[in-house]
N, C-alpha and C positions, 0 to 999 in steps of 0.2 A: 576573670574566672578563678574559682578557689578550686584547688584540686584537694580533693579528700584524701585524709592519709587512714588507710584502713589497719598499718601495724609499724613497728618500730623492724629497724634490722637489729637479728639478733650480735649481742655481744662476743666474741672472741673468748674462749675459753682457754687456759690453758693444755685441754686436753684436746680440741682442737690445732693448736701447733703441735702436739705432739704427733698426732697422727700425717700433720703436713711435714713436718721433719723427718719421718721414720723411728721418733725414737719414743720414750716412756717419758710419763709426764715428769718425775720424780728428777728426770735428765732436764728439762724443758725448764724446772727452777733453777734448778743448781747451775745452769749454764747463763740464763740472763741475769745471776746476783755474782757472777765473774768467776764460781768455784773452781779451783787450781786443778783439780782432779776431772774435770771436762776437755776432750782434746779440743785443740782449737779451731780443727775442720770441724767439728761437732758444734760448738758453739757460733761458729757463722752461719752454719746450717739452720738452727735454732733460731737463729738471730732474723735471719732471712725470713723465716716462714714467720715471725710475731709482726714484722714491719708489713708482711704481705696481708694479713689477716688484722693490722691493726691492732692487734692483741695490745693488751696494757696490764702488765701486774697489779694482780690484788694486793694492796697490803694488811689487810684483813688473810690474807690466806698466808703471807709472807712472815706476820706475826705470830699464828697458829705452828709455823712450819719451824721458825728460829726461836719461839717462847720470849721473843723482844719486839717491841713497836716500832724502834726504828726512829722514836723521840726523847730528845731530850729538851726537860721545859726549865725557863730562865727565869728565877724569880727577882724581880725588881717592882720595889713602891716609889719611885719617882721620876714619873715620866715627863716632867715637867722640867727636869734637869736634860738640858743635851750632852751632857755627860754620858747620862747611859742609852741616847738614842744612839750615840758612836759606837758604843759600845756594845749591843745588841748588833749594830752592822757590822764588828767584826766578828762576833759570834755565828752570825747567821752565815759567813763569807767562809769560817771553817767547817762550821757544819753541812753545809749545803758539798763541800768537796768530801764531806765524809758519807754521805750520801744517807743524811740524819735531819730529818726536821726539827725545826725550832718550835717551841709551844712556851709564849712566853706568860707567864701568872703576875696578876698587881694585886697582891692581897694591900687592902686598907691597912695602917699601922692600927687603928682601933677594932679591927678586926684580922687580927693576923693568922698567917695561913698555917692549917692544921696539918700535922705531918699526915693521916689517913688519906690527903687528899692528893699525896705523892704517890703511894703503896697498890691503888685499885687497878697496874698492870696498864695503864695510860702511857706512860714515860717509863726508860730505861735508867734516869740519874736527872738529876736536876745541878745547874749553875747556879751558887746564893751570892747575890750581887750589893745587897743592901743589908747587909745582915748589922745587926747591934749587939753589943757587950754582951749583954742580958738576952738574946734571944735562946731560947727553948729547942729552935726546931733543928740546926747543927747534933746537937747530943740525941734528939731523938734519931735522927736519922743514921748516923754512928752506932747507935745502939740497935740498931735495925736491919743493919749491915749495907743499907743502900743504896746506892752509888754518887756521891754531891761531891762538889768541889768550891770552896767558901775563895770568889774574887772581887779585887777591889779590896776588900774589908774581910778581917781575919777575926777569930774568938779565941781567948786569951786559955788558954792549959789543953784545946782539944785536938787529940793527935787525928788532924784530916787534910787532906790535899790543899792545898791554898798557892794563888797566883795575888802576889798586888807590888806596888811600887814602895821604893824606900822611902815612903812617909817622913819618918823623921829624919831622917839623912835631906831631905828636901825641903824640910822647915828648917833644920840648920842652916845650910846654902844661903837662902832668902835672908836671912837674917846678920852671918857673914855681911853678904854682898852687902847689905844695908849702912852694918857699919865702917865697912872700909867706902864707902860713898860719903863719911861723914854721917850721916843721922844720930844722934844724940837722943831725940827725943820722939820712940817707936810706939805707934798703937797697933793694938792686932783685933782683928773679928776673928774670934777661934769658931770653928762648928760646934759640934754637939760633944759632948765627953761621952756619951755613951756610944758612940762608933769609934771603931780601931783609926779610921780615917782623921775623926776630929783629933783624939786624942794624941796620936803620936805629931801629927804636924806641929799640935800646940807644947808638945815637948823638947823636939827637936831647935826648934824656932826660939823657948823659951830660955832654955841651954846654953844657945850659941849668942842669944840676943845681950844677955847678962844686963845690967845696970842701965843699959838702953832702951828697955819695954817699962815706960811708967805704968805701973800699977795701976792707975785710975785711966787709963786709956786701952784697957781690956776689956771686950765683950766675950759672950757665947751666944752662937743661936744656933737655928738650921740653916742648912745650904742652900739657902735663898737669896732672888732680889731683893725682896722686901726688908730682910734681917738688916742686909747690905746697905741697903738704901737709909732706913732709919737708923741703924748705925751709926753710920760713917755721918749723918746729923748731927749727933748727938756730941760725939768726935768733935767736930770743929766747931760745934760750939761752946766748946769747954773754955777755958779761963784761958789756957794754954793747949793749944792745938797740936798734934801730931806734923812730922814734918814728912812721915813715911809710916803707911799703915800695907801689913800685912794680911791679907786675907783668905778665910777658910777652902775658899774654892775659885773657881772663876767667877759663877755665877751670883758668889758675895758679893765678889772685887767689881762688878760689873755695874751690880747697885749699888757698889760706893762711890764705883768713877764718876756714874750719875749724876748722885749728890751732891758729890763737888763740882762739880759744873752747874748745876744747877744753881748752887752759891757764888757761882763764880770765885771758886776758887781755882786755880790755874794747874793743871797735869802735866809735867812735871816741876814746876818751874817754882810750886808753890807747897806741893807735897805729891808725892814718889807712892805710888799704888801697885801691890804685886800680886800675883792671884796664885792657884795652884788647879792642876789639870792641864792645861792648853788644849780647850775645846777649840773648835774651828772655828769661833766667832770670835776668839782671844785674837785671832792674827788677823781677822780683818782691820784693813788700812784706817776705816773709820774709827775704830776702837783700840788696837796698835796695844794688848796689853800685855805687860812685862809677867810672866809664872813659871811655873815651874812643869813640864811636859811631862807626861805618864804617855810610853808608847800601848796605845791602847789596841791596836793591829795584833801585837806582839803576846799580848795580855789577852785578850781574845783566843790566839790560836792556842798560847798553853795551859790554858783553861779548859778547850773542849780535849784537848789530847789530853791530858790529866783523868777527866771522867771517860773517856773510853775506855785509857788503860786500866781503870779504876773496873767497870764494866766486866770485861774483856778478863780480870786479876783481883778479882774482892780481896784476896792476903795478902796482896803485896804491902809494899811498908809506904805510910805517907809521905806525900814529897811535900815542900814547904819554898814555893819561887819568888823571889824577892828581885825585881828589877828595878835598875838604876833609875833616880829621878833625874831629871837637866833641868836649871835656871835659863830662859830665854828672855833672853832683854829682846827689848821692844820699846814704843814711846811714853808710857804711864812711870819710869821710875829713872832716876840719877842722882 
């Protein structure tokens, strides 16, 4: 037998707890978003009667009530790198205790994303996570006064909040290491020169590498397998083959490990593979690959506290957080 439903129960208002609490609705918000100026017998009170009534805040009314949404949106174009799928989860793990939703945007690089579509009162500041040399929307947003924080990837002369690792202090490292292991004779897969990312590792690296990075045993691409992978081909089948290649990211170094397996060439025994990141698939036992670690937990959390404070203090003065990179040996190099 179907039993008819002839109407909905109605929804829980907050003016409804008000009236079950004893007090005004205007108390009724201020006391469930934790306001200091609520006593705390009052606030249990409150608190009591929205659990008894199932009451559930608006955030439509929330937003009207603070002139903020309560989001902040993370822009990233590569979701195909688990780089920034890590990195979105530490995002999402501080915001979620700041009690801020995540709204994350993938404008296409051939279609990139327009600063108006920050501004329409959606979002409170936005995280730029993939940003390039040459991007536009940093200065527009700066000039607009409105709340971003450029991580991962920095732009070169513009005074605004920024979290990323010591890129080239971490291409040096790798490079170091390389030649007190002996290597003579160093190839590199650089990323892209127009990211802060690409470039400083290929500076760093290049630096410290000196007379040890033959010249014909240098690529550039993207932060790809695929770059990786044809690459690091291309690499050994040169006249004279690398004996230790350095790579743009992990997910280069991953389609290079590939490769050379693939030709049977031998890891480590035959040539030394080092990556940079240590995504969580670097340390698996099957793949075992030696890079360079970005605490990305850490990088997360002062990324969203940056744009709060930013939020929170439009005048204050930029801060600019630069954390330490680590070389982790693993089984791809010696």
């Amino acid at each position: 037998m179907h039993k008819e439903v002839t109407g909905a129960a109605r929804i829980a208002t907050s003016h409804d707890v008000a009236r079950a609490a004893g007090v005004s609705q205007p108390t009724v918000s201020r006391a469930l978003r934790g306001d200091p100026r609520v006593a705390e017998v009052t606030r249990r009170r409150v608190a009591r009667a929205a659990a008894r009534l199932a009451y559930v805040p608006s955030e439509r009314g929330r937003s009207l009530s603070t002139r903020r949404s309560g989001r902040i949106a993370v822009v990233v174009d590569d979701l195909d790198n688990p780089f920034y799928l890590e990195l979105l989860d530490a995002l999402h793990d501080r915001l979620e205790r700041a009690d801020t939703r995540m709204v994350v945007l993938t404008p296409h690089r051939n279609d990139p994303l327009r600063v108006e579509r920050l501004l329409d009162g959606s979002v409170d500041g936005v995280v730029l996570t993939t940003t390039t040399l040459d991007s536009p929307l940093p200065a527009a947003l700066r000039a607009r006064r409105f709340p971003f924080v450029l991580l991962n990837r920095v732009v070169d002369g513009l005074d605004a909040d920024s979290c990323t690792v010591d890129n080239e202090g971490g291409g040096a490292e790798v490079a170091r290491a390389l030649r007190r292991l002996g290597h003579t004779r160093i190839g590199a897969l650089f990323g892209p020169p127009d990211t802060s990312t690409g470039r400083d590792r290929e500076r760093g690296f290049r630096a410290a590498a000196g007379t040890a990075l033959a010249a014909e045993l240098v690529r550039h691409g993207p932060f790809t397998f695929a770059y990786g992978h044809e690459a690091m081909g291309r690499l050994l089948a040169s006249r004279r083959p690398p004996t230790a290649v350095f790579c743009a990211n992990d997910v280069v170094a991953l389609g290079a490990l590939n490769a050379a397996r693939g030709l049977g060439v031998a890891v480590p025994d035959e040539l030394s593979i080092v990556g940079f990141d240590d995504i969580s698939m670097a340390g698996w036992e099957l793949v075992g690959l030696t890079t360079v670690r970005q605490d990305l937990r850490r990088m997360g959390q002062i990324a969203v506290e940056l744009v709060l404070d930013r939020i929170a203090d439009p005048d204050r003065k930029a801060r600019g957080v630069v954390l330490p990179a680590e070389l982790v040996w693993r089984a791809t190099a010696r």
